[in-house]
N, C-alpha and C positions, 0 to 999 in steps of 0.2 A: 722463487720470487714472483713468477707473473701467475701463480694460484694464489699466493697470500692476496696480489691486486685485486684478484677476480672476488675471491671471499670476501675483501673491504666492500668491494663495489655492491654487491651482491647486499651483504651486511646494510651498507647506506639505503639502497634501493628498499630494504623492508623494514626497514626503520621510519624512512619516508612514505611507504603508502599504508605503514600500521598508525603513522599518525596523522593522515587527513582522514582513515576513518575513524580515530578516535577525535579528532579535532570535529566530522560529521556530526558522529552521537552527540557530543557539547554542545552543537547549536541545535540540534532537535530539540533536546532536553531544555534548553532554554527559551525555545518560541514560544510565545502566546497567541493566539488568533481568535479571532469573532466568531463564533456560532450565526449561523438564521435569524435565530432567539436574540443576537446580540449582547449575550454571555461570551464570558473568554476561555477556550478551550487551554490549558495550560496544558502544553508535552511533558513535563517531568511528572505529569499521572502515570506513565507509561513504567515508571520503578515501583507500582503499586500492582502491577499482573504480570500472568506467567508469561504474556506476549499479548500483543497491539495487533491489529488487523485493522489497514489504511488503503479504502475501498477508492478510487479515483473516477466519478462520474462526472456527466454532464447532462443538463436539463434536457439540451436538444438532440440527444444523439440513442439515435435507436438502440443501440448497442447495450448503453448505459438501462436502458428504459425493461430492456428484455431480461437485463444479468439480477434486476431487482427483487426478483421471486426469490434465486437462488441465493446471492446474501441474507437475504429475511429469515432463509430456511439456517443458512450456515451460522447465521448472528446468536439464533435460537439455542441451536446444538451447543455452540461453545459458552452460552451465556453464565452455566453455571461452574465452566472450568477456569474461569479468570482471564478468559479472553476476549475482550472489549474490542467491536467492531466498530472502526466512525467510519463515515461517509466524506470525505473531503469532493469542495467545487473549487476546482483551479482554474477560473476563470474572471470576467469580468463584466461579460455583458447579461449575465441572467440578474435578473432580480430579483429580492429577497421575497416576493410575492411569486414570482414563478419557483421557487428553490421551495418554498411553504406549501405550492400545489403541487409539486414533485411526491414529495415527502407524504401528503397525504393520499394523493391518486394510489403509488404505489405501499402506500403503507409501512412505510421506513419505521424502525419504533427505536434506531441507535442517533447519535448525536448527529449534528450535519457541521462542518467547519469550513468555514468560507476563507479562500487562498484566491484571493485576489493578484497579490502580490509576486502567487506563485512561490515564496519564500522557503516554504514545504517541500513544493513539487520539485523543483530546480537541486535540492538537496539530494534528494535522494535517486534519480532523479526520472518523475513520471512521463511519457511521453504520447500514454491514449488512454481514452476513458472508454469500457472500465479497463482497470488497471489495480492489482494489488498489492500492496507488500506487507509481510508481515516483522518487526520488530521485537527483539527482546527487551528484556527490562533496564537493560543499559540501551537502548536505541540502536542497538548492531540489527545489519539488516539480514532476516533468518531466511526467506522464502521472497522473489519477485519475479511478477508477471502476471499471468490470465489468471481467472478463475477457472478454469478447465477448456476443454478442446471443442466445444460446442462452433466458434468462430474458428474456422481454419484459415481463413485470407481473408482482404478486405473488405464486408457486407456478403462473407459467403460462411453459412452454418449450414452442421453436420444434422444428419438428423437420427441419428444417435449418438452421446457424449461416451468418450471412450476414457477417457481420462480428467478424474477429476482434481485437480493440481493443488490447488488451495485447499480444500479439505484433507488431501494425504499430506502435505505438507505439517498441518494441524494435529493432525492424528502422530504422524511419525515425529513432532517435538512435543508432543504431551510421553508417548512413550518412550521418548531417550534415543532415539533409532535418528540414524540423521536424512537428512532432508534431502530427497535427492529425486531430480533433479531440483535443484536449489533457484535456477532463473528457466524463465520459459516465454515465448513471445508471443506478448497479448497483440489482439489485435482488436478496432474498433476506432473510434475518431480521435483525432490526433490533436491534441495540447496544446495550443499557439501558443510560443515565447513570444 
């Protein structure tokens, strides 16, 4: 009698957190958000490729300003395999003319989506810029964290990259092979709720 409890309980317990991440994916796939441009970035594009890549910067934060080479290079690499890189700003005090001189200082050439609201970020849920997570085509989240090992603590980098997270992560769901480690802890400026 007290294993059948433990099996219900158990049973209940993955029942309820199979569905706040599928209840998740439903409200990804239904957000729509502002672009830069003031275009609407619609999330259910995301059932149109093999996986989503949601880069998390900020205008004023070194961190973000440094990681830009390296997504531009990674945005490249995957552009022809169906993997769409956007740039999300969760934030609220940059402006669309500093987020414009972002984008071209560093030569961004993927979408930019303005999350003001945070409505994105809090879902999934981001907590420094940069920050990555990558998504499947139903909005399960497949790979989150750094872009690689370059920042090891707070404003402290390596100066040699030992691990590069988000590209093996990229590589290893293009070839079937799973992703692992699957989370990793980015570091760099922190997100204000």
């Amino acid at each position: 009698m007290r294993f059948k409890r433990h099996l219900l309980s158990l049973f209940i317990l993955l029942s309820i957190s199979g569905y706040s991440s599928a209840q998740k994916s439903k409200e990804i796939l239904n957000l729509n958000l502002k672009t830069h441009e003031n275009t609407i970035y619609d999330f259910s594009t995301i059932k149109n490729s093999k996986a989503t890549v949601y880069v998390f910067f900020l205008t004023d934060c070194p961190a973000s300003q440094n990681y830009t080479l390296t997504i531009n290079k990674l945005q490249k690499k995957y552009s022809d395999k169906n993997i769409p890189f956007i740039i999300i700003f969760p934030d609220t005090y940059s402006t669309t003319d500093e987020i414009k001189e972002f984008k071209s200082k560093y030569k961004i050439q993927m979408p930019i989506v303005l999350d003001p609201e945070l409505s994105f970020t809090k879902l999934l849920p981001a907590k420094v810029a940069p920050q990555c997570f990558v998504l499947d085509n139903n909005a399960n989240i497949l790979y989150e964290g750094r872009i690689d090992d370059w920042y090891y603590s707070p404003g402290k980098k390596r100066t040699v990259i030992r691990s590069n997270d988000l590209d093996a992560a990229l590589t290893n769901f293009l070839s079937g092979k799973p992703i692992a480690p699957a989370k990793t802890t980015p570091y760099g400026c922190i997100i204000n709720y």
